[in-house]
KEBAVO-616866 format. One record per atom (N, C-alpha, C): residue number from 1; atom name; x, z, y. Coordinates in nm, 4 decimals. Each point is the difference from the previous one (the first is absolute). Example, Ala and Ser with C-alpha at 12.3 -4.5 7.8 and 13.67 -1.06 7.14 Angstrom:
NODE, 1, N, 1.3190, 0.7800, -0.5690;
NODE, 1, CA, -0.0890, 0.0000, 0.1190;
NODE, 1, C, 0.0900, 0.0000, 0.1200;
NODE, 2, N, -0.0350, -0.0720, 0.1050;
NODE, 2, CA, 0.0820, 0.0060, 0.1190;
NODE, 2, C, -0.0770, 0.0730, 0.1090;
! end
This chain:
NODE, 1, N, -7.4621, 13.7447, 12.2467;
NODE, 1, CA, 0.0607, -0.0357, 0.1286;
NODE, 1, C, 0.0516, 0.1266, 0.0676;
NODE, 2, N, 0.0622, -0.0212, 0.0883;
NODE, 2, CA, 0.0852, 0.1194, 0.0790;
NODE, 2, C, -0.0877, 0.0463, 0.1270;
NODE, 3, N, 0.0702, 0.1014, 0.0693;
NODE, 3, CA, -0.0267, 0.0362, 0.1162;
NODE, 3, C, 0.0497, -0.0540, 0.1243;
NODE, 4, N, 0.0782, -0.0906, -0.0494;
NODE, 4, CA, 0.0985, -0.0476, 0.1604;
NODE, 4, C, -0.0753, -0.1568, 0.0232;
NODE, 5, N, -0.0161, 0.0483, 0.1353;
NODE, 5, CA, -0.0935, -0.0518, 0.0517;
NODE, 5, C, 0.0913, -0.1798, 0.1016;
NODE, 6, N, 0.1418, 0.1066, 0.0318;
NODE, 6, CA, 0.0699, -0.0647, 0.0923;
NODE, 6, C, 0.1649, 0.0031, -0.0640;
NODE, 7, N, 0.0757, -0.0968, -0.0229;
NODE, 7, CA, 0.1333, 0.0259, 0.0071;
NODE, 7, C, 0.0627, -0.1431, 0.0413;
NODE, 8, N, 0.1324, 0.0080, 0.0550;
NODE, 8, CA, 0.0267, -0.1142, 0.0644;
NODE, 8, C, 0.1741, 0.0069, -0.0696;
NODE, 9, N, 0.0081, -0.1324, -0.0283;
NODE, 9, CA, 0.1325, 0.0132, -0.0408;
NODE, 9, C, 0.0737, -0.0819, 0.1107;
NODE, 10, N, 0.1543, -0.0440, 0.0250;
NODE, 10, CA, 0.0642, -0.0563, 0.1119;
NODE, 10, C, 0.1294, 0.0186, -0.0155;
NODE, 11, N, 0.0808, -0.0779, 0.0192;
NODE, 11, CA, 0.1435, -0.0140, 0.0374;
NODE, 11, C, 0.0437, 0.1627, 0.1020;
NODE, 12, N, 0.0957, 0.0375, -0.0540;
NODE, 12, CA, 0.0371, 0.1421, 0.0710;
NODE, 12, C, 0.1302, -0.0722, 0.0922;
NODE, 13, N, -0.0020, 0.0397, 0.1014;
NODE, 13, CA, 0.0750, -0.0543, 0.1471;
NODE, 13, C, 0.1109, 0.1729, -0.0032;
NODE, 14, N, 0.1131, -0.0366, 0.0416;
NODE, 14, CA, 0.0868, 0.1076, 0.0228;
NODE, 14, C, -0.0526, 0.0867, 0.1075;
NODE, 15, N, -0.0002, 0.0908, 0.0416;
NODE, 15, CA, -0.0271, 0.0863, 0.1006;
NODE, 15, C, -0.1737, 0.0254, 0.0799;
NODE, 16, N, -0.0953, -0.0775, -0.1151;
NODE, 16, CA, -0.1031, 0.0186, 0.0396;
NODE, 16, C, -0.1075, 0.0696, -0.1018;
NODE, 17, N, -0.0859, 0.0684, 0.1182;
NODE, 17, CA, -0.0522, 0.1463, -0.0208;
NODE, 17, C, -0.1418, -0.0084, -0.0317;
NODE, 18, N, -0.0500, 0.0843, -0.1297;
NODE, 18, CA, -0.1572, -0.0453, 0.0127;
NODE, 18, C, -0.0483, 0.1132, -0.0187;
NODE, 19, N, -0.1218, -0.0337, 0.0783;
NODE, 19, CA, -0.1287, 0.1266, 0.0134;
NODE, 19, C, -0.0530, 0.0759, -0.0973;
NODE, 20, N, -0.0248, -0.0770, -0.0689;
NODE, 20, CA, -0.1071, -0.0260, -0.1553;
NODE, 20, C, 0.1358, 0.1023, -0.0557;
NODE, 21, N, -0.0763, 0.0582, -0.1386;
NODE, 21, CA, 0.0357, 0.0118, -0.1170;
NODE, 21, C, 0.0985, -0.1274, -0.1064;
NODE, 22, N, 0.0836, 0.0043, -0.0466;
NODE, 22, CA, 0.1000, -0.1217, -0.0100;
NODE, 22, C, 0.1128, 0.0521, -0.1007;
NODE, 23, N, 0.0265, -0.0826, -0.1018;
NODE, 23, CA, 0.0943, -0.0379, -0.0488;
NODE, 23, C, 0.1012, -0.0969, -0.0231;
NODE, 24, N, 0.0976, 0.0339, -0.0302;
NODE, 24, CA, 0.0425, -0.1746, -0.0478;
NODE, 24, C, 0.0796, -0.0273, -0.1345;
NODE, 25, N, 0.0112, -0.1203, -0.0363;
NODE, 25, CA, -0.0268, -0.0952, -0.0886;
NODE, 25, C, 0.1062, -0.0319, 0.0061;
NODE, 26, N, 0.1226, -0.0140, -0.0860;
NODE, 26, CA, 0.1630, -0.0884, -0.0231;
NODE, 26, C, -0.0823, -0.1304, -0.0472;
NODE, 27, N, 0.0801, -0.1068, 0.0753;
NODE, 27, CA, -0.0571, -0.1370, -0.0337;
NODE, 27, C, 0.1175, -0.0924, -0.0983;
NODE, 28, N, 0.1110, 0.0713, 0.0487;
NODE, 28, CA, 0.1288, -0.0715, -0.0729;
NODE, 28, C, 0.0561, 0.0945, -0.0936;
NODE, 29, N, 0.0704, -0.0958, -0.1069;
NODE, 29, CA, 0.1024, 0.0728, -0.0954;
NODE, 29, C, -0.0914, 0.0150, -0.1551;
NODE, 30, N, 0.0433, 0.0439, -0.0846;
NODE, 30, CA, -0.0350, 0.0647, -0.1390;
NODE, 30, C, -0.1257, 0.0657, 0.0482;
NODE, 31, N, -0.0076, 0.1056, 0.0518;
NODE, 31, CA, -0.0819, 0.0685, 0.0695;
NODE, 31, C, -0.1541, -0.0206, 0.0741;
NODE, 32, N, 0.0102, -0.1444, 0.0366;
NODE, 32, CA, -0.1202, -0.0092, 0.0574;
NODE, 32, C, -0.1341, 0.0490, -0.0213;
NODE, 33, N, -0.0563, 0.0479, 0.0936;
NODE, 33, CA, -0.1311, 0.0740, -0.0775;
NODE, 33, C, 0.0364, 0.1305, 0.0412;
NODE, 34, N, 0.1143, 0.0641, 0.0107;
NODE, 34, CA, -0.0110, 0.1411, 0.0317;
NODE, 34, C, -0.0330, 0.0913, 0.0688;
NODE, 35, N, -0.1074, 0.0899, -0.0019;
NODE, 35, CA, -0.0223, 0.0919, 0.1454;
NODE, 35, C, 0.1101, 0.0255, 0.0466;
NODE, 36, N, -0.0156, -0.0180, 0.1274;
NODE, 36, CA, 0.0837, 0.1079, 0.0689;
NODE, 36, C, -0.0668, 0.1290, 0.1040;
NODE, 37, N, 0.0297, 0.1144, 0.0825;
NODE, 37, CA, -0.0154, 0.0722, 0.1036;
NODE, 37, C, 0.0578, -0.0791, 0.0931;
NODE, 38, N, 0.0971, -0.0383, 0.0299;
NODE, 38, CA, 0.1232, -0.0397, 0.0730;
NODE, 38, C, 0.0292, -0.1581, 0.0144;
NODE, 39, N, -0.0142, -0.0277, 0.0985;
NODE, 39, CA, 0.0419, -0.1791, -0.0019;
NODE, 39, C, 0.1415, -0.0492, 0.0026;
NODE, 40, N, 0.0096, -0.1019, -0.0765;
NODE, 40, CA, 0.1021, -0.0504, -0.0065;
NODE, 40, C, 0.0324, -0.1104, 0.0704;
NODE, 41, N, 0.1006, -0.1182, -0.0090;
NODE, 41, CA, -0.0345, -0.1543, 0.0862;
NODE, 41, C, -0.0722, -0.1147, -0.0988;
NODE, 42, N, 0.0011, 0.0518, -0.1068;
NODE, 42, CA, -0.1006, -0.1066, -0.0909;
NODE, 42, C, -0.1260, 0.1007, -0.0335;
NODE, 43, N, -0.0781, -0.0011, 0.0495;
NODE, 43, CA, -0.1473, 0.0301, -0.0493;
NODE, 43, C, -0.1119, -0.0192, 0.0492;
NODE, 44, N, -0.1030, -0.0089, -0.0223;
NODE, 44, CA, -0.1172, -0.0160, 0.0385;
NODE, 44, C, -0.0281, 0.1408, 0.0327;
NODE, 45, N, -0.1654, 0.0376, 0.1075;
NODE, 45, CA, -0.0563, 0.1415, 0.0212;
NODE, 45, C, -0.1541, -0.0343, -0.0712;
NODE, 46, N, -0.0299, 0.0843, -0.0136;
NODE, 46, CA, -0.1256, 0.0022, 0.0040;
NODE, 46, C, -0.0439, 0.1378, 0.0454;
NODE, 47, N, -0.1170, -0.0417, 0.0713;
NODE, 47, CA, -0.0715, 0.0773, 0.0818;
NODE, 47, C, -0.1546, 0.0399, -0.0283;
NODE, 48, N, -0.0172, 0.1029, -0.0076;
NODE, 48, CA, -0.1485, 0.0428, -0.0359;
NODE, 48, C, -0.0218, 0.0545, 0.0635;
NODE, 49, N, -0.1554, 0.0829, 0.0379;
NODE, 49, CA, -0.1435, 0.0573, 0.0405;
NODE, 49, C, 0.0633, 0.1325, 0.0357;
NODE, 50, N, 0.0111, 0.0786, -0.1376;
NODE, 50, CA, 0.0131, 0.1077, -0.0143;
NODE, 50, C, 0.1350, 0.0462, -0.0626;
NODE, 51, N, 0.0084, 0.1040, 0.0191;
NODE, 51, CA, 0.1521, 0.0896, -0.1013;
NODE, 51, C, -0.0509, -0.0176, -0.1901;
NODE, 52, N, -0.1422, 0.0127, 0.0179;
NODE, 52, CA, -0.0444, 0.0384, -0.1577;
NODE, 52, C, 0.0146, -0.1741, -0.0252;
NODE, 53, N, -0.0188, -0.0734, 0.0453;
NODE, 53, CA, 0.0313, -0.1488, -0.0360;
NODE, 53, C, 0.1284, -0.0482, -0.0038;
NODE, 54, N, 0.0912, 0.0682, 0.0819;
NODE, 54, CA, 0.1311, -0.0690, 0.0292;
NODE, 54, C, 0.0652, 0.0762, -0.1845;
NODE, 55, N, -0.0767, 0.1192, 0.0255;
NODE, 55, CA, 0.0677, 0.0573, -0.1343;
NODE, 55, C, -0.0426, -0.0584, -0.1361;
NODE, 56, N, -0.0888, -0.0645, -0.0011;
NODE, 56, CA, -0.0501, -0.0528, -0.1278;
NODE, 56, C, 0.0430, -0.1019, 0.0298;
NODE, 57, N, 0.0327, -0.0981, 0.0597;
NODE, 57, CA, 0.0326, -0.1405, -0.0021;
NODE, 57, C, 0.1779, 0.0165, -0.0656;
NODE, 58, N, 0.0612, 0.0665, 0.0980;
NODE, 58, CA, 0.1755, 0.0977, -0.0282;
NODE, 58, C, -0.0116, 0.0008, -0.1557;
NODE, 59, N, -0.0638, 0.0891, -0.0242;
NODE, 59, CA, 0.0103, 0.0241, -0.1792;
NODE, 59, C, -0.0681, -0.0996, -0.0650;
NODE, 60, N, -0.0726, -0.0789, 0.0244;
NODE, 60, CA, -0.0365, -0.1368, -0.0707;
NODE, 60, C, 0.1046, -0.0910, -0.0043;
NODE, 61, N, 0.0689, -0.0512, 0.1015;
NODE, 61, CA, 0.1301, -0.0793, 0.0361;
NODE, 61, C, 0.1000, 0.0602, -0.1041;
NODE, 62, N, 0.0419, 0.1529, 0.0115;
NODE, 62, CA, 0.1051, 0.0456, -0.0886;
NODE, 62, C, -0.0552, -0.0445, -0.0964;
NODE, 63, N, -0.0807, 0.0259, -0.1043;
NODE, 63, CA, -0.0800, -0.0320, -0.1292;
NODE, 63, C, 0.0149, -0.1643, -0.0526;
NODE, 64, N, -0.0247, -0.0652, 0.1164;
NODE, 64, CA, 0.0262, -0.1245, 0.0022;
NODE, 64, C, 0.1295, -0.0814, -0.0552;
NODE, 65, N, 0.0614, 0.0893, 0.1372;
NODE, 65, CA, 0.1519, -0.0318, -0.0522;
NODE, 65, C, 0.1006, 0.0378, -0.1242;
NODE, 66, N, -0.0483, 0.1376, -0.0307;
NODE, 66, CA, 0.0371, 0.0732, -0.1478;
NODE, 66, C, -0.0510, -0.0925, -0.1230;
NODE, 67, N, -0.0827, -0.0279, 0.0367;
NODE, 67, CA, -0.0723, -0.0552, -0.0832;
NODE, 67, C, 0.0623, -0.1188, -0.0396;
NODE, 68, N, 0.0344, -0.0994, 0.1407;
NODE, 68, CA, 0.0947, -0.1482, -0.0391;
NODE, 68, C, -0.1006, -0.1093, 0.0233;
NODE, 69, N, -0.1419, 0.0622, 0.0677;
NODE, 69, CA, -0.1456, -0.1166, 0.0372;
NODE, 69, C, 0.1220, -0.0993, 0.1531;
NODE, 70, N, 0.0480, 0.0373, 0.0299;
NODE, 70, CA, 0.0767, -0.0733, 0.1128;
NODE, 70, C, 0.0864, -0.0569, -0.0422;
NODE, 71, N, 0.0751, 0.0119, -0.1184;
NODE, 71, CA, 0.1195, -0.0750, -0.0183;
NODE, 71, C, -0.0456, -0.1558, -0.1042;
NODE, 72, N, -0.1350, -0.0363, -0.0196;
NODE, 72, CA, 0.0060, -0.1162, 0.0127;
NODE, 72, C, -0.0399, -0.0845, 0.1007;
NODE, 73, N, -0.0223, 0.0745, 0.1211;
NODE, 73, CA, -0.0085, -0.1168, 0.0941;
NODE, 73, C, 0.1289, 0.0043, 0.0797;
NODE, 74, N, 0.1415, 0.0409, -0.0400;
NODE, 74, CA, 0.1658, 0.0453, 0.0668;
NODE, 74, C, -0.0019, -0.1643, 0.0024;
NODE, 75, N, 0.0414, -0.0228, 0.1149;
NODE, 75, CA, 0.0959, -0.2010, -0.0067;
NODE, 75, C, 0.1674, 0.0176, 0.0251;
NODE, 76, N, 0.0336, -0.1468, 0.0137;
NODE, 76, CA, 0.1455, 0.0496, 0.0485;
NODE, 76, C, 0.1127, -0.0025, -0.0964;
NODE, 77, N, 0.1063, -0.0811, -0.0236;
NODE, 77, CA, 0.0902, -0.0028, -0.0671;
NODE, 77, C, 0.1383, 0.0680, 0.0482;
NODE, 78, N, -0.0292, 0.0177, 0.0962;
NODE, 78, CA, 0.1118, 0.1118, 0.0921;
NODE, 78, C, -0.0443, 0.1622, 0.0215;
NODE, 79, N, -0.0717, -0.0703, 0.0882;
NODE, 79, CA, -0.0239, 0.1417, 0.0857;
NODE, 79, C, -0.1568, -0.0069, -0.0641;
NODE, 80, N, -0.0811, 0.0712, -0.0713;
NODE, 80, CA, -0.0928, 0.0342, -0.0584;
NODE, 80, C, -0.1117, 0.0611, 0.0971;
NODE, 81, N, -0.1397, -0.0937, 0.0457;
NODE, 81, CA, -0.0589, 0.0810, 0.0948;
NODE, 81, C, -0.1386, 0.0006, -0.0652;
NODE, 82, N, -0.0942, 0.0350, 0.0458;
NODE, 82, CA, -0.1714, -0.0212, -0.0009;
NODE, 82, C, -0.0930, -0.0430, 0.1078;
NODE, 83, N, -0.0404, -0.0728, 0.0592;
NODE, 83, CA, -0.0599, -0.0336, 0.0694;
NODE, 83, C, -0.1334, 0.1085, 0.0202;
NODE, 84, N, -0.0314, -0.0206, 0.1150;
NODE, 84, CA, -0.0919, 0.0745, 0.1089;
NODE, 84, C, -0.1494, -0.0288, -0.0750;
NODE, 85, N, -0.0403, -0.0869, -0.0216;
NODE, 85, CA, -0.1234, -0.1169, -0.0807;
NODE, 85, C, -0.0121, 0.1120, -0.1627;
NODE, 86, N, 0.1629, -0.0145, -0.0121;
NODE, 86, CA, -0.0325, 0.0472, -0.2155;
NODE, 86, C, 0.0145, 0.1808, 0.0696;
NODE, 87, N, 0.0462, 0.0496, 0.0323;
NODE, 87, CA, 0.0085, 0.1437, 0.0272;
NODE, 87, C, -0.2090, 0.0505, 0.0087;
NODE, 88, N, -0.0317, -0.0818, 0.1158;
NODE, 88, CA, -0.1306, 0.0023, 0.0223;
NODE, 88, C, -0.1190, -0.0198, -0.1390;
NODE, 89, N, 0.0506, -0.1112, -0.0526;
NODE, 89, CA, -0.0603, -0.0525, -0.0959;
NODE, 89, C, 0.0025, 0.1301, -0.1556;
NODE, 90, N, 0.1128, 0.0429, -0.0422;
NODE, 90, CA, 0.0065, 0.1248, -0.0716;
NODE, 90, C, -0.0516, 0.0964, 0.0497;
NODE, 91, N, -0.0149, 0.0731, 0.1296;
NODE, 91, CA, -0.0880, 0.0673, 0.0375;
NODE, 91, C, -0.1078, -0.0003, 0.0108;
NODE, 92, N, -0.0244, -0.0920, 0.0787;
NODE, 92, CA, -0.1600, -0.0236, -0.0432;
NODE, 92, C, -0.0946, -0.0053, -0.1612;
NODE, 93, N, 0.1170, -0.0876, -0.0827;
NODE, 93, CA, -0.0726, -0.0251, -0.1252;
NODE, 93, C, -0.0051, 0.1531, -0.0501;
NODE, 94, N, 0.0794, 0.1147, 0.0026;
NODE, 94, CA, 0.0008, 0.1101, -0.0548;
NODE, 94, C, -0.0958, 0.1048, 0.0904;
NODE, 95, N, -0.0165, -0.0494, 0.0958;
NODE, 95, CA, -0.1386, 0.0749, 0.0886;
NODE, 95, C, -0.1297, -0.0202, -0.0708;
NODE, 96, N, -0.0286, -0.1334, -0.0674;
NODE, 96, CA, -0.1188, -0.0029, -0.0454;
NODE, 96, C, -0.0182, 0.0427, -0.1068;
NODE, 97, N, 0.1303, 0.0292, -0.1035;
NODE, 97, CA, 0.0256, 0.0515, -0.1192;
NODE, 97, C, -0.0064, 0.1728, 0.0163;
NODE, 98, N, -0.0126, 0.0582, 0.1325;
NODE, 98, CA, 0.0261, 0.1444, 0.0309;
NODE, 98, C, -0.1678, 0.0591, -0.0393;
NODE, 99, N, 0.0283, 0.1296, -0.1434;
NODE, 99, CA, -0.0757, 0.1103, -0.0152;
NODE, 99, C, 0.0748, 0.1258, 0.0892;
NODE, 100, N, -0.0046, 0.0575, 0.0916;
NODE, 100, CA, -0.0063, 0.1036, 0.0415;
NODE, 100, C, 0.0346, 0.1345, -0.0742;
NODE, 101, N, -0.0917, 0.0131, -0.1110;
NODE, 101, CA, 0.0521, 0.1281, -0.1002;
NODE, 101, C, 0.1349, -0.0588, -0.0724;
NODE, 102, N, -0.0189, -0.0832, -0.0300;
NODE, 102, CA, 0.1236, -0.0639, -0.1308;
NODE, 102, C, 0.1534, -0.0162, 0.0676;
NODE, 103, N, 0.0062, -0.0107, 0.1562;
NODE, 103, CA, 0.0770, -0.0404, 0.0623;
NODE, 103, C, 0.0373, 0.1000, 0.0920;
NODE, 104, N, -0.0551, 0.0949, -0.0178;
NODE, 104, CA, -0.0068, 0.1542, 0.0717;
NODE, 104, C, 0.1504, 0.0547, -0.0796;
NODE, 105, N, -0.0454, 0.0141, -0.1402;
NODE, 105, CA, 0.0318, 0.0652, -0.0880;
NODE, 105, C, 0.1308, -0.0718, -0.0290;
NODE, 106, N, 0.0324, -0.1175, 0.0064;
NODE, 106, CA, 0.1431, -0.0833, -0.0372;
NODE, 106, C, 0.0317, 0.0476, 0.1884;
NODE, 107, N, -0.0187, -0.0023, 0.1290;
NODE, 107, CA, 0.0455, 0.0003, 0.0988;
NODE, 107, C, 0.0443, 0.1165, 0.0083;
NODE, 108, N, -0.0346, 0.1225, -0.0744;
NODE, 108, CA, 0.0351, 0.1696, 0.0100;
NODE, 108, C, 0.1000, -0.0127, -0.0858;
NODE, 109, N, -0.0120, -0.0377, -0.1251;
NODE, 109, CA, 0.1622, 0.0319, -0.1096;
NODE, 109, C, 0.1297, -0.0941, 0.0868;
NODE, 110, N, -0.0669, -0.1413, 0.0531;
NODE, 110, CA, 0.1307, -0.0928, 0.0412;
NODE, 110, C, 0.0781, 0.0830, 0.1326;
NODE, 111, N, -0.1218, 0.0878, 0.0928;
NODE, 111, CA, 0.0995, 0.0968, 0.1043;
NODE, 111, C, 0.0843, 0.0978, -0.0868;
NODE, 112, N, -0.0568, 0.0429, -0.0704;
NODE, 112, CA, 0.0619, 0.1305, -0.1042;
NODE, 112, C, 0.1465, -0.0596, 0.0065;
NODE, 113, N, -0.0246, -0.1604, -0.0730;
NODE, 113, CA, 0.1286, -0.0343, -0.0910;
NODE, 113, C, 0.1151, -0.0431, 0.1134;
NODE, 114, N, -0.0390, -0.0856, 0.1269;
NODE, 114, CA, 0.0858, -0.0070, 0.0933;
NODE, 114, C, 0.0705, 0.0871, 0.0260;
NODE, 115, N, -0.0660, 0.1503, 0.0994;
NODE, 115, CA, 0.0509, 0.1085, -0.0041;
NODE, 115, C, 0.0760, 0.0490, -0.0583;
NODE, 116, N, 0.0239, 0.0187, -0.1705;
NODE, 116, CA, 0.0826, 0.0114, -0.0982;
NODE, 116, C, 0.1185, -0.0727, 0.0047;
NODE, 117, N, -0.0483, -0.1498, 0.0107;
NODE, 117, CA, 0.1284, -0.1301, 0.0661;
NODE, 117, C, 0.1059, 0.0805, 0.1203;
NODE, 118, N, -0.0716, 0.0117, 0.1123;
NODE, 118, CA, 0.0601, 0.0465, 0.0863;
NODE, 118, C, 0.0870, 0.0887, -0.0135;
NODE, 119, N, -0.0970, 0.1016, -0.0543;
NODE, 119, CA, 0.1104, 0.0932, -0.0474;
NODE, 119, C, 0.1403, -0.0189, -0.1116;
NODE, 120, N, -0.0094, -0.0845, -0.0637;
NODE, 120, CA, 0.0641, -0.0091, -0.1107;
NODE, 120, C, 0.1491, -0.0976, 0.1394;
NODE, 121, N, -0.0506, -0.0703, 0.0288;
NODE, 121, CA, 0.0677, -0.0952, 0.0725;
NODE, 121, C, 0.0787, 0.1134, 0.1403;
NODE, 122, N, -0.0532, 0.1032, 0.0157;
NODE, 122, CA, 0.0964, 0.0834, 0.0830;
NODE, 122, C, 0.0961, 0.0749, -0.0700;
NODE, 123, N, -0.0889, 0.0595, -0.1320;
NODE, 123, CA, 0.1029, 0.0683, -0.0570;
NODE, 123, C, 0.1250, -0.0935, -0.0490;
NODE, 124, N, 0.0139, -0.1311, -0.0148;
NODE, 124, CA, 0.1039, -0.0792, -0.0680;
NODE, 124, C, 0.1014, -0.0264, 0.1302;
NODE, 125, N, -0.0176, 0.0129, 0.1424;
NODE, 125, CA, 0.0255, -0.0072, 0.1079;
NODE, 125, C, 0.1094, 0.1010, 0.0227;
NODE, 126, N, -0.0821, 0.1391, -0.0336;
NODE, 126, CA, 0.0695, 0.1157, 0.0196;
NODE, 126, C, 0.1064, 0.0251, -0.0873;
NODE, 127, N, -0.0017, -0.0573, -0.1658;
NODE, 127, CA, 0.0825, 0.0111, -0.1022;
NODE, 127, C, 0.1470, -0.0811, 0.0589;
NODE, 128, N, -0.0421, -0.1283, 0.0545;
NODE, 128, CA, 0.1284, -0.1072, 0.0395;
NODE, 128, C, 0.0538, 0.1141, 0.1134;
NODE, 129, N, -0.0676, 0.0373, 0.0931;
NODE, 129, CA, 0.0875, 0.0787, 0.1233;
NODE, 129, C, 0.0324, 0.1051, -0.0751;
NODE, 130, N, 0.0073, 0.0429, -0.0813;
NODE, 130, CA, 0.0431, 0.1271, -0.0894;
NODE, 130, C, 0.1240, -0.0698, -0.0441;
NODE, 131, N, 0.0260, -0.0678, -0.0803;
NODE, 131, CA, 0.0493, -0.1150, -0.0437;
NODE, 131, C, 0.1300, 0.0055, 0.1023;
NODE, 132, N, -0.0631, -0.0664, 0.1006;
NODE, 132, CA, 0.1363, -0.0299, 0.0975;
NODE, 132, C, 0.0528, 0.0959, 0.0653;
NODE, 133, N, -0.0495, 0.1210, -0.0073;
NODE, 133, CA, 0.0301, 0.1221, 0.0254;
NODE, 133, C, 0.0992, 0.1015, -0.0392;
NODE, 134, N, -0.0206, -0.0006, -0.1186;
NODE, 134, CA, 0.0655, 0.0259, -0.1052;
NODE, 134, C, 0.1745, -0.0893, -0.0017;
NODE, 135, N, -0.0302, -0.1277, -0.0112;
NODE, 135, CA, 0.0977, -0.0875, -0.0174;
NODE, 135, C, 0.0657, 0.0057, 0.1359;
NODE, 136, N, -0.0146, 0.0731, 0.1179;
NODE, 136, CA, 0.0732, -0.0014, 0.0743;
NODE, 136, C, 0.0599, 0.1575, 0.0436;
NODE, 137, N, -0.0475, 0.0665, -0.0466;
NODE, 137, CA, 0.0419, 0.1338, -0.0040;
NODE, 137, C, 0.1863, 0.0216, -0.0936;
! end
């Protein structure tokens, strides 16, 4: 079993502000399941205790979602969403499934590998404005 004692998940409202430690959750699209830092107009928050909880729950969710544990509960023949109920329900079921060491160790390489993402995803940024740079010179 885990350390988190408290987390609350919820519909994320435009322009509102929370106390707590908090992330959020894309509820719509291909995507559902995805951490975010940053809210969007489709996502859920969740809210925890602590920073050391908000951060392990964050990298559990990413894991989740990399993983594809969310994309069988996606509905929707249009617009592709997840409900508030199955978001909860994958979290939770993978809370009781949480070793601490085992999940330490996949949560340290998956920051590694984002980071790398990021980076890779600026440098391809900078290549196109090079790109159009060039082509307009």
């Amino acid at each position: 079993m885990t350390n988190i004692d408290y987390f609350e998940i919820k519909t994320h409202k435009l322009g509102r502000t929370y106390g707590k430690p908090h992330f959020f959750i894309l509820n719509k699209g291909l995507n559902s399941g995805r951490s975010m830092n940053q809210p969007c107009p489709n996502c859920f928050v969740v809210v925890s205790e602590t920073n050391a909880q908000r951060e392990l729950l964050y990298y559990l969710c990413l894991s989740l979602q990399v993983g594809r544990y969310f994309k069988f509960y996606i509905k929707g023949s249009v617009i592709p969403f997840i409900t508030i109920d199955d978001a909860r329900k994958v979290i939770n079921k993978a809370l009781l499934n949480y070793e601490a060491d085992q999940w330490q160790i996949k949560v340290e390489k998956l920051k590694k590998i984002t980071t790398y993402e990021e980076n890779l995803k600026h440098q391809i940024k900078i290549i196109g404005q090079l790109k159009i740079a060039l082509l307009r010179t």
